[in-house]
DRENPA-3360 file (N, C-alpha, C; in nm, 2 decimals, always signed):
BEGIN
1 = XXXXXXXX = -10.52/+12.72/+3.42/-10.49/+12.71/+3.28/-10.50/+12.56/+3.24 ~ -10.56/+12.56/+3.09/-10.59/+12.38/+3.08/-10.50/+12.38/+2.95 ~ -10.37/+12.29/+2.98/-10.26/+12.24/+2.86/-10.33/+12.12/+2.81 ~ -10.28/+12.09/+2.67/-10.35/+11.99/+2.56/-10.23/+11.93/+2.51 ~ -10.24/+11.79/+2.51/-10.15/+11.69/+2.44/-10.18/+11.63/+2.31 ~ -10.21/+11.67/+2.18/-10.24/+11.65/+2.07/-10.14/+11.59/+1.99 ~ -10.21/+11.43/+1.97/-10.12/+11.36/+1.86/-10.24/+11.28/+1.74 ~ -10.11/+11.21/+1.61/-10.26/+11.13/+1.54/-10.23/+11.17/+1.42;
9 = XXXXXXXX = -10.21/+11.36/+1.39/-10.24/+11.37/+1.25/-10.11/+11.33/+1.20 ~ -10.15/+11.38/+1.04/-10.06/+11.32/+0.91/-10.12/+11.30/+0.79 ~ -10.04/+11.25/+0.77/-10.07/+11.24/+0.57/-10.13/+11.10/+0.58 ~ -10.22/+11.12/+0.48/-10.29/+10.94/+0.46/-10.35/+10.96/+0.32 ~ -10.36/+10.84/+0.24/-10.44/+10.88/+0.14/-10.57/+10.87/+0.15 ~ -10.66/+10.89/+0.01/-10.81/+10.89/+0.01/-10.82/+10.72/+0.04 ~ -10.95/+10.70/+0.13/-10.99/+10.58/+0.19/-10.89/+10.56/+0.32 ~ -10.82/+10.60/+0.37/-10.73/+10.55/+0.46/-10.80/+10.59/+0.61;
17 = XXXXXXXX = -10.71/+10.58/+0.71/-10.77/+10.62/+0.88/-10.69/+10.65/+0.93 ~ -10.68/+10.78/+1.02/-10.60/+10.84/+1.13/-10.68/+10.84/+1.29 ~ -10.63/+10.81/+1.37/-10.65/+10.85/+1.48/-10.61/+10.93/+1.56 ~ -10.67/+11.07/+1.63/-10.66/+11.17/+1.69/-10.70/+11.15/+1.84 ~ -10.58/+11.19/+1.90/-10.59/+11.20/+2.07/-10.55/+11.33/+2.06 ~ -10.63/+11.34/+2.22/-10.59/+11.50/+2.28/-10.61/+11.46/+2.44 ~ -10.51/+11.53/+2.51/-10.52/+11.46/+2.67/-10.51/+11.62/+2.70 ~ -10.59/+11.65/+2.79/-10.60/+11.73/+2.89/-10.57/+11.71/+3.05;
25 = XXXXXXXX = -10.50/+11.82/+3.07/-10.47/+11.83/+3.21/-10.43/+12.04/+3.25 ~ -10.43/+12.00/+3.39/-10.42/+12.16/+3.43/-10.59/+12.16/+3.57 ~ -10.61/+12.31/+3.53/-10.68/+12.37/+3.62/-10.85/+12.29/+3.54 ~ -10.84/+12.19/+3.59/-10.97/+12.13/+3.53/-11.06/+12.07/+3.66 ~ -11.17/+12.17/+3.65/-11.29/+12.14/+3.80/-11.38/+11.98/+3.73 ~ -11.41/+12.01/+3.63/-11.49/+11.96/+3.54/-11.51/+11.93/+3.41 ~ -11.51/+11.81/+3.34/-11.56/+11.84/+3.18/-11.71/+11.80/+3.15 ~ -11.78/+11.92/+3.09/-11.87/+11.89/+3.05/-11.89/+11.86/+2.91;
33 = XXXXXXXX = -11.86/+11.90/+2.82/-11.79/+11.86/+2.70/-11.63/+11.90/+2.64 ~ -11.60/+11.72/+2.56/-11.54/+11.80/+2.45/-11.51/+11.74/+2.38 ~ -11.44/+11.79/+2.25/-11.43/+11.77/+2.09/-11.36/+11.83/+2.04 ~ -11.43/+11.81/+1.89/-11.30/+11.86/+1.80/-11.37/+11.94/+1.67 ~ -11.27/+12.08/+1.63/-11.31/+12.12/+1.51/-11.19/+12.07/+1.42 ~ -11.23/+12.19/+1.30/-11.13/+12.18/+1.23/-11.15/+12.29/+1.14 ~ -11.08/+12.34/+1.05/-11.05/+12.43/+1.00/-10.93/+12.45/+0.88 ~ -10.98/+12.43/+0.76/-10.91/+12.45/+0.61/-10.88/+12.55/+0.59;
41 = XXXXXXXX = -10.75/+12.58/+0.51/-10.73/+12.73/+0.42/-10.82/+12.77/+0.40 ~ -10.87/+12.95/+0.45/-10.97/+13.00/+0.34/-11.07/+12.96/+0.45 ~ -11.12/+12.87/+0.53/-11.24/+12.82/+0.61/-11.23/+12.87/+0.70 ~ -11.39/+12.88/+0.75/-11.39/+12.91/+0.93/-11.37/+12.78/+1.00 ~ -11.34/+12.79/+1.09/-11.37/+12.70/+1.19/-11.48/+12.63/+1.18 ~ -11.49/+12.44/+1.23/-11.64/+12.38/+1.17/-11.64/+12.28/+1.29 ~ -11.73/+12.28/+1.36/-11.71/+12.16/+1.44/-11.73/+12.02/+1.36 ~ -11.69/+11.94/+1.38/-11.64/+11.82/+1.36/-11.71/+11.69/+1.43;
49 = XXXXXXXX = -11.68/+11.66/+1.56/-11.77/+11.58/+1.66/-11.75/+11.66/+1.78 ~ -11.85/+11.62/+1.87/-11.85/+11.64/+2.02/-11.89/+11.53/+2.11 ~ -11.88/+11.53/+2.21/-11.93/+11.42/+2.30/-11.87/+11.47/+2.47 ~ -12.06/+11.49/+2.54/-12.04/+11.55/+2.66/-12.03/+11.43/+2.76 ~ -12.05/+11.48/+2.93/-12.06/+11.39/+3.00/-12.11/+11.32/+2.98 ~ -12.26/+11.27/+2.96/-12.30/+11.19/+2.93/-12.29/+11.05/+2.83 ~ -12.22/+11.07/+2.74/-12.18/+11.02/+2.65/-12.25/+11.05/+2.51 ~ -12.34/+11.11/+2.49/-12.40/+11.15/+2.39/-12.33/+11.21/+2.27;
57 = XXXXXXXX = -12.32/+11.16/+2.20/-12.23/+11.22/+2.04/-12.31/+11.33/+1.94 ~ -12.25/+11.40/+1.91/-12.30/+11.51/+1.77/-12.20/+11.48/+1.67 ~ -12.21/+11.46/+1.56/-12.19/+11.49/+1.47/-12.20/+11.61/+1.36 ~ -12.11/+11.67/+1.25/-12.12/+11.70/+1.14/-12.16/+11.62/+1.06 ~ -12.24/+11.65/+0.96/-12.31/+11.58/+0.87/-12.21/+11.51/+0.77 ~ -12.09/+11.62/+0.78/-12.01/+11.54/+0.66/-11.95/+11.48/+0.73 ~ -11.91/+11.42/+0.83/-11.81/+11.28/+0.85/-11.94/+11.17/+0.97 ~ -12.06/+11.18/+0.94/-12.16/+11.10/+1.00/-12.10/+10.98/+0.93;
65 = XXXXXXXX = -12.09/+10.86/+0.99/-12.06/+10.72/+0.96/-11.93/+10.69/+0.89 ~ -11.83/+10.76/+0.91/-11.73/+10.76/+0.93/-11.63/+10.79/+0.99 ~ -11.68/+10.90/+1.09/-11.57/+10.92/+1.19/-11.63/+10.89/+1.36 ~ -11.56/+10.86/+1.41/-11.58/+10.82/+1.53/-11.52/+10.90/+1.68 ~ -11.61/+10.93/+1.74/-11.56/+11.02/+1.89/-11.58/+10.94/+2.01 ~ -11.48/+10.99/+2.12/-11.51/+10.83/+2.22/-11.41/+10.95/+2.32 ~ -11.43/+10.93/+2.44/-11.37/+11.00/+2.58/-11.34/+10.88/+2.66 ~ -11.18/+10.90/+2.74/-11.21/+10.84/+2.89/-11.18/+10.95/+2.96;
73 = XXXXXXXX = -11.27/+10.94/+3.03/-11.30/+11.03/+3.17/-11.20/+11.08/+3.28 ~ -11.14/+10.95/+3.27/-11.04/+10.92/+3.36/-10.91/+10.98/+3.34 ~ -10.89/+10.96/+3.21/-10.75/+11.05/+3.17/-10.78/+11.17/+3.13 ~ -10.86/+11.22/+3.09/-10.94/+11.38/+3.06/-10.87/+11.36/+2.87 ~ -10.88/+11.25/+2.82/-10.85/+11.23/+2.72/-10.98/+11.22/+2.58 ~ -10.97/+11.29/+2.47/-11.09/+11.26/+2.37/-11.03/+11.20/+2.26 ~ -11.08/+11.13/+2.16/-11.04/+11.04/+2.06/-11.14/+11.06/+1.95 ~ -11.07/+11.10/+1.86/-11.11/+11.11/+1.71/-11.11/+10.98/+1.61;
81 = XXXXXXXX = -11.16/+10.91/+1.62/-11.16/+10.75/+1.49/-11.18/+10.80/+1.38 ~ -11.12/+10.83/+1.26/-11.16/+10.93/+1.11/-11.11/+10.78/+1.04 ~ -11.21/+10.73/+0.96/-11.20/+10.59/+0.90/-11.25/+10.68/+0.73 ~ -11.23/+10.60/+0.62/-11.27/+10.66/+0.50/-11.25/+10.82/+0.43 ~ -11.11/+10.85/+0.46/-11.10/+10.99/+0.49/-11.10/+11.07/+0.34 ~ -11.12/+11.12/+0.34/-11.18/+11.22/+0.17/-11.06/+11.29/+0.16 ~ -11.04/+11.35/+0.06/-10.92/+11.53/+0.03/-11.00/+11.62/+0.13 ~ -11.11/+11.60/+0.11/-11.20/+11.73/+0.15/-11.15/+11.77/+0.36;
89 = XXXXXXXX = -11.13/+11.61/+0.37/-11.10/+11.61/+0.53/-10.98/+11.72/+0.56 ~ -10.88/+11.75/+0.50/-10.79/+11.81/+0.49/-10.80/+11.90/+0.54 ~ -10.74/+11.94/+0.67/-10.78/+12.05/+0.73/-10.69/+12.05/+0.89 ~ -10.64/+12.17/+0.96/-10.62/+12.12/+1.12/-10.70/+12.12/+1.18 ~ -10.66/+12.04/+1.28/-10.81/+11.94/+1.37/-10.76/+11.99/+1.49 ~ -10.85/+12.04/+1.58/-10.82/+12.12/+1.70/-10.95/+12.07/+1.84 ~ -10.85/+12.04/+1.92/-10.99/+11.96/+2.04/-11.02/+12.08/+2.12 ~ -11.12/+12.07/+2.22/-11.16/+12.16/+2.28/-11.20/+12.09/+2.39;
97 = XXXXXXXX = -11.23/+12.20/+2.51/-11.26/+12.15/+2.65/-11.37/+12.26/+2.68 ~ -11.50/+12.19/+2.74/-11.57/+12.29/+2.81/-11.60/+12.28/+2.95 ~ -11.56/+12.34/+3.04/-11.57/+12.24/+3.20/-11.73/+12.26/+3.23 ~ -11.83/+12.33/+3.19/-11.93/+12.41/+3.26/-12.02/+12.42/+3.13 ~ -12.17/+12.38/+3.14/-12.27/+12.46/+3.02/-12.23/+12.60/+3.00 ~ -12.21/+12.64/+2.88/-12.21/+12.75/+2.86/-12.07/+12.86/+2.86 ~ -11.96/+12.79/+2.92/-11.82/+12.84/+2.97/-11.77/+12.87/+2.81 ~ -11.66/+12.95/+2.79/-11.61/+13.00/+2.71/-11.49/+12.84/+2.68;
105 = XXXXXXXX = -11.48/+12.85/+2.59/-11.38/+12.67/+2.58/-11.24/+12.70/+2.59 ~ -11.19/+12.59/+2.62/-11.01/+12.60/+2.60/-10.97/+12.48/+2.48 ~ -10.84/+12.56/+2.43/-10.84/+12.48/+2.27/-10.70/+12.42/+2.30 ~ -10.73/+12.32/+2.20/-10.58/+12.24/+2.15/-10.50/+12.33/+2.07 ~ -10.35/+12.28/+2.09/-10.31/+12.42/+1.99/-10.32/+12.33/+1.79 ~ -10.37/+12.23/+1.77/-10.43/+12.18/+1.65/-10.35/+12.06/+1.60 ~ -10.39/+12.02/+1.53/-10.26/+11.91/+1.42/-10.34/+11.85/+1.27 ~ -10.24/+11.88/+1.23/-10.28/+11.86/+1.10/-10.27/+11.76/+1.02;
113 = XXXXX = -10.40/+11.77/+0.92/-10.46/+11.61/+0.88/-10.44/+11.67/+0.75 ~ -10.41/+11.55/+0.64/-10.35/+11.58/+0.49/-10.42/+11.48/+0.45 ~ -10.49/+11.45/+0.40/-10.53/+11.33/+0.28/-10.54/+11.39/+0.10 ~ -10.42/+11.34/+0.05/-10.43/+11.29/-0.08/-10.35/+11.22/-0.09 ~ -10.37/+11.20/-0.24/-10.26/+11.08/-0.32/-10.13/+11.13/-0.41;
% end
């Protein structure tokens, strides 16, 4: 079983920045990727950023050049940089672990991001 240590969210207003960590540990062989969704009232679930071994980043289109994703390896920890954050960001933000291409994922249990004024 893989437990998740999720901190970061909160209230900020429009233009402001939060940072999101999530530290994994447990029954972990491997990470192949992970990241973060998130999910508003009323919304499905939307991925947000990813970033696998490699280091390679994906993006959602709506937080390209303003939010930022980064891993250390070492601590099996992932990091969310959310700089210029909108109302619309408003949503719980939930990290994910995949150890293997293709494996079914293990989730954060979420935290929640509030931006208004």
């Amino acid at each position: 079983q893989v437990h998740f240590v999720e901190s970061g969210g909160g209230w900020v207003q429009p233009g402001g920045s939060l940072r999101l960590s999530c530290a994994a540990s447990g029954s972990i062989f491997s990470i192949y990727t992970m990241g973060w969704y998130r999910q508003a009232p009323g919304n499905q679930r939307e991925l947000v950023a990813r970033i696998n071994s490699g280091g390679s980043e994906i993006y959602a289109d709506s937080v390209k050049g303003r939010f930022t994703i980064s891993r250390d390896n070492a601590q099996k920890t992932v990091y969310l940089q959310m700089n210029s954050l909108k109302p619309e960001d408003t949503a719980v933000y939930y990290c994910y672990l995949n150890q293997f291409s293709g494996s079914a994922p293990s989730w954060g249990q979420g935290t929640q991001v509030t931006v208004s004024s």
